[in-house]
C-alpha positions as CSV (number, residue, x, y, z in Angstrom):
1,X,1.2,1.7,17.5
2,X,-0.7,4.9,16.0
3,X,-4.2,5.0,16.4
4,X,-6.3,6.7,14.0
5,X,-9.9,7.0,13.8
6,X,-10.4,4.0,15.8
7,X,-7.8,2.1,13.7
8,X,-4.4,1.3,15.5
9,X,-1.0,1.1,12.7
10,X,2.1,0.0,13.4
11,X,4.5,1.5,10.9
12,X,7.3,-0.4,9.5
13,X,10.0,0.7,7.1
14,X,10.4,-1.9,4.2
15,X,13.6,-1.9,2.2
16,X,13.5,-1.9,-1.1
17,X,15.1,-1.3,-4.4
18,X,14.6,2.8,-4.6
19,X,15.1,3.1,-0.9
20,X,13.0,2.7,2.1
21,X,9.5,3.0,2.3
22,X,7.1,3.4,5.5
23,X,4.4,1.1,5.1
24,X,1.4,1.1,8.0
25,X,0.1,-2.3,9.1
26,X,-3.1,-2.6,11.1
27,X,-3.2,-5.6,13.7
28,X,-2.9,-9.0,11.6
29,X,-5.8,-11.1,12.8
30,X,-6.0,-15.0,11.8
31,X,-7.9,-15.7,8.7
32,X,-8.2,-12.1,7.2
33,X,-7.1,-11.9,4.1
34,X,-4.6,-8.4,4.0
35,X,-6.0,-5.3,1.3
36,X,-2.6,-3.4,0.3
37,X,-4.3,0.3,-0.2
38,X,-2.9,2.8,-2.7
39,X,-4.1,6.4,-2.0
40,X,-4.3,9.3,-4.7
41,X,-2.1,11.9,-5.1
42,X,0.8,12.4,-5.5
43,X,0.6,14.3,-2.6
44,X,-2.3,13.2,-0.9
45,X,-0.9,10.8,1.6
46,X,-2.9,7.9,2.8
47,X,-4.6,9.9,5.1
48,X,-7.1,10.5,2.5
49,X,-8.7,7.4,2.9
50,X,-10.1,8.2,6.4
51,X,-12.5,7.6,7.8
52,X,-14.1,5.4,5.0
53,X,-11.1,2.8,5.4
54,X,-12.4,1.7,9.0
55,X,-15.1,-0.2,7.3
56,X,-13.2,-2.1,5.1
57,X,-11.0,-2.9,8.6
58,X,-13.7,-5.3,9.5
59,X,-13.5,-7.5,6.4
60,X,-9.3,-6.9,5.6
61,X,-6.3,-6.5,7.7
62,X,-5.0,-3.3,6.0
63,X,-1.6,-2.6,4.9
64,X,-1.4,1.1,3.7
65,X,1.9,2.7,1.9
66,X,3.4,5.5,2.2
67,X,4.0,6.7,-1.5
68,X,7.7,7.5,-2.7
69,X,8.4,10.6,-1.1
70,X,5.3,10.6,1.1
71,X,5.3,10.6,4.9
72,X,7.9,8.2,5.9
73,X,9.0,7.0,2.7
74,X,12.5,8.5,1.4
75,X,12.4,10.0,-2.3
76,X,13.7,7.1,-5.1
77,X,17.2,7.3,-5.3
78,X,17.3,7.6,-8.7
79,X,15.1,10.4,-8.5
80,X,12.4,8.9,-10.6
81,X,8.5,9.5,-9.9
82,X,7.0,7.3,-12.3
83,X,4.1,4.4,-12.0
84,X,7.2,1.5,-13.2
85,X,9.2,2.8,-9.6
86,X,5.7,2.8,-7.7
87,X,4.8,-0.7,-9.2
88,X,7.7,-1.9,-8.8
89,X,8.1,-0.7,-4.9
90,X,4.3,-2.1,-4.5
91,X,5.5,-5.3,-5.3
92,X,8.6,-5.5,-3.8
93,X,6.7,-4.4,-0.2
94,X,4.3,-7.6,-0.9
95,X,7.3,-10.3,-1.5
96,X,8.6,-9.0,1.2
97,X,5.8,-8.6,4.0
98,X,3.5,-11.3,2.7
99,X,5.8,-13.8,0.1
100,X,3.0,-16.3,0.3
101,X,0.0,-14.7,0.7
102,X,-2.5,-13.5,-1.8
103,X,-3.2,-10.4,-1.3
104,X,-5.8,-7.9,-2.7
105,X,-5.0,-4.2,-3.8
106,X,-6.9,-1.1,-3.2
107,X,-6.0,1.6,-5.3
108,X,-8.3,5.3,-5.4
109,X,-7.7,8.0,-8.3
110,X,-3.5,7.8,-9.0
111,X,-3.2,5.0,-7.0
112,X,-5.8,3.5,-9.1
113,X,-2.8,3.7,-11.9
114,X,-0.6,2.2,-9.7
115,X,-2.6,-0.8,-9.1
116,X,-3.2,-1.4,-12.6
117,X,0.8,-1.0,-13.7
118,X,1.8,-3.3,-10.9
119,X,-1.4,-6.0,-12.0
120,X,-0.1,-5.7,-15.7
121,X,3.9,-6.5,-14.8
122,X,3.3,-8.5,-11.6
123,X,0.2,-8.8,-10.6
124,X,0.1,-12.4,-9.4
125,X,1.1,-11.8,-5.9
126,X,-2.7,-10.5,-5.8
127,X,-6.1,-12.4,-5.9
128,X,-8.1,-9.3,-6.4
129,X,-8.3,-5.5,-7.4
130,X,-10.5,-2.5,-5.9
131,X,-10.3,0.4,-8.3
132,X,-12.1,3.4,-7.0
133,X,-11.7,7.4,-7.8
């Protein structure tokens, strides 16, 4: 566990179709829906979200991603950077964390993009959408 402003995250590497991608979980409590967060960037990391994110901690469980290329994730192997790989990685890290679970979806400035690709081709994994920049 990593403990960040008063949050703890457990990171956990998630295969997927592009390659593996770190993904940081906060502690899963019992009847809290989970808030899959995009950050801005490219670049930013998900660090950019602090310390705003520990308020939303006491109504989600939070599962932040690390974008392709990004802290612990591995570029694509195809070498593509492009919203269809990040959509498609988004939703392949849901099916595989959460299959059953509706989940909502956080996404600020680019990740904002991302959000909205992976609603429009897949979205139904996902009960509700924050789009903030």
């Amino acid at each position: 566990m990593t403990k960040v402003n008063q949050l703890s995250f457990e990171t956990q590497i998630v295969e997927t179709s592009s390659g593996p991608m770190a993904v940081d979980v906060t502690e899963m409590r019992s009847g809290f829906p989970k808030l899959f967060c995009v950050n801005g960037g490219p670049g930013l990391g998900h660090e950019s979200f602090l310390p705003g994110i520990v308020r939303l901690h006491s109504l989600f469980d939070l599962v932040l991603i690390h974008l392709r290329g990004e802290g612990g994730s591995c570029a694509p192997s195809d070498g593509r950077y492009d919203l269809d790989t990040y959509a498609t990685d988004l939703t392949e890290i849901k099916e595989k964390l959460f299959p059953s679970e509706k989940c909502g979806l956080l996404g600020h400035s680019f990740g904002g993009f991302i959000s909205i690709m992976t609603l429009s081709k897949q979205g139904n994994g996902f009960s509700f959408s924050i789009l903030a920049n």
